[in-house]
VEXZAPA-977837 format. One line per 5 residues: for each residue x, y, z of C-alpha. Coordinates in steps of 0.02 Angstrom, whole numbers. Example, Ala and Ser with C-alpha at 12.3 -4.5 7.8 and 13.67 -1.06 7.14 Angstrom:
615,-225,390; 684,-53,357;
This chain:
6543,3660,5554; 6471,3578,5700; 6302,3490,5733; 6204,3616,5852; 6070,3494,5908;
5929,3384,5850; 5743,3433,5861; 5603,3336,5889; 5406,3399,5873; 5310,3305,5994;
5118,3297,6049; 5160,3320,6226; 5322,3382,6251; 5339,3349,6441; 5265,3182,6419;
5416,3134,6284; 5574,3231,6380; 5510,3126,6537; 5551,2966,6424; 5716,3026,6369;
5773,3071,6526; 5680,2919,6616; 5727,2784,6479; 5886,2873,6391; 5968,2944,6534;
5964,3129,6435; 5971,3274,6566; 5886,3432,6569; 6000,3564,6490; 5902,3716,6534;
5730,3762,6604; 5595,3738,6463; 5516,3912,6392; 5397,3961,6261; 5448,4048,6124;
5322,4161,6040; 5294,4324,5937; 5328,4414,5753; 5513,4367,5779; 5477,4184,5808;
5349,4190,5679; 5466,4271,5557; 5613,4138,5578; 5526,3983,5563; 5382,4052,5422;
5229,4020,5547; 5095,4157,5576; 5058,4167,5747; 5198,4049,5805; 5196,3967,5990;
5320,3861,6033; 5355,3750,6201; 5546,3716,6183; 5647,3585,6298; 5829,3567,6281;
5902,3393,6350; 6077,3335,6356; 6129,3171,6263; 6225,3059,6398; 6407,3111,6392;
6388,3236,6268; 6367,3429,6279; 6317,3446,6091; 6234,3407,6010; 6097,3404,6134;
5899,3348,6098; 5767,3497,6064; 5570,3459,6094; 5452,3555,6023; 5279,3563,6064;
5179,3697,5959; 5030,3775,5996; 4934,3718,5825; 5046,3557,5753; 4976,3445,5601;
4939,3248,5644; 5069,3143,5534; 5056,2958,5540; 5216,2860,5619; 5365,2867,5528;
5425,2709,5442; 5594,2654,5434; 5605,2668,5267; 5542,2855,5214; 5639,2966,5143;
5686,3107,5278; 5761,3097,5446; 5740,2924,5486; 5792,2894,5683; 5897,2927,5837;
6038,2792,5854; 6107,2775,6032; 6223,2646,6097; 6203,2565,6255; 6258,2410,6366;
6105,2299,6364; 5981,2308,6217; 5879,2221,6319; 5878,2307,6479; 5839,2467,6378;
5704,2379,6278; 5624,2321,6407; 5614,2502,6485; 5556,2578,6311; 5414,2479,6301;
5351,2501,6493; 5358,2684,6462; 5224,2657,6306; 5354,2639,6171; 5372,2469,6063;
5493,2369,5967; 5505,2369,5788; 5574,2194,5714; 5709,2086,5818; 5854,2098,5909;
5992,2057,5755; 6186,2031,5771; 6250,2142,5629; 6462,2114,5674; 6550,1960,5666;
6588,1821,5768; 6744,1919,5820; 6641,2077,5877; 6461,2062,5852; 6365,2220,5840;
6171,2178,5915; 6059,2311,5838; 5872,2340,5885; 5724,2462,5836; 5598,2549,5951;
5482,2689,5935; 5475,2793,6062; 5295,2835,6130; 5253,2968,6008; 5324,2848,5870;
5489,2922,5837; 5594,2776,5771; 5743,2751,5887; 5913,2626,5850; 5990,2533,5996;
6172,2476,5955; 6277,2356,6088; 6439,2329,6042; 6555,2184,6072; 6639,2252,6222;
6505,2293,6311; 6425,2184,6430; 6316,2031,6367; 6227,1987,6204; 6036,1998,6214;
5924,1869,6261;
């Protein structure tokens, strides 16, 4: 068994690929479509289901890749927490927390908490939280070998 990809169900679906692919470095993996009809409708349980789909590609990865959903009648939710049960958040590691906090937040995201060392003095592991700007929790890792601590 493999994981196929990981779907997120967004507001604006254009408006949250552009930050993964602006902030995240994810890459288009195909042309975006709408999926639609008594097939659709039949597979996922929704009468009348319309669906605006974008497939991006994780950085260095071909699978699993990041699916955005926008459908055509969605139900408001408030922002996850960190500490609900379900899916909790998208963990990607990256050279400078800081760097890519910085970006997060002046593409309309925000930080949740501080910047923490979570390794050891022999290989610290800085770990930081962000929402993206629909409020999808995101985890930024920075290992040891990689380039500085955060400031």
């Amino acid at each position: 068994m493999k994981l196929a990809h990981i779907n997120l169900v967004a507001r604006d679906a254009d408006s949250l690929a552009a930050f993964y692919i602006t902030v995240l470095k994810c890459e288009l993996l195909r042309a975006p479509r709408t999926l639609y009809g008594e097939t659709v409708s039949r597979g996922n349980g929704l009468a009348g289901s319309e669906i605006y789909t974008i497939w991006l590609k994780f950085p260095e990865l071909e699978r699993p890749f990041l699916e955005i959903h926008q459908h055509r009648v969605s139900h408001h939710r408030d922002q996850p927490r960190v500490n609900e049960p379900g899916f909790g958040h998208l963990a990607f590691q990256m050279e400078d927390i800081a760097d890519a906090l910085s970006m997060i937040i002046q593409a309309g995201g925000t930080q949740i908490g501080q910047t923490i060392d979570l390794g050891t003095s022999e290989k610290p592991c800085w770990i930081a939280y962000a929402r993206d700007p629909e409020g999808n929790i995101l985890e930024l890792e920075q290992k040891e070998a990689l380039l500085r601590a955060p400031s």
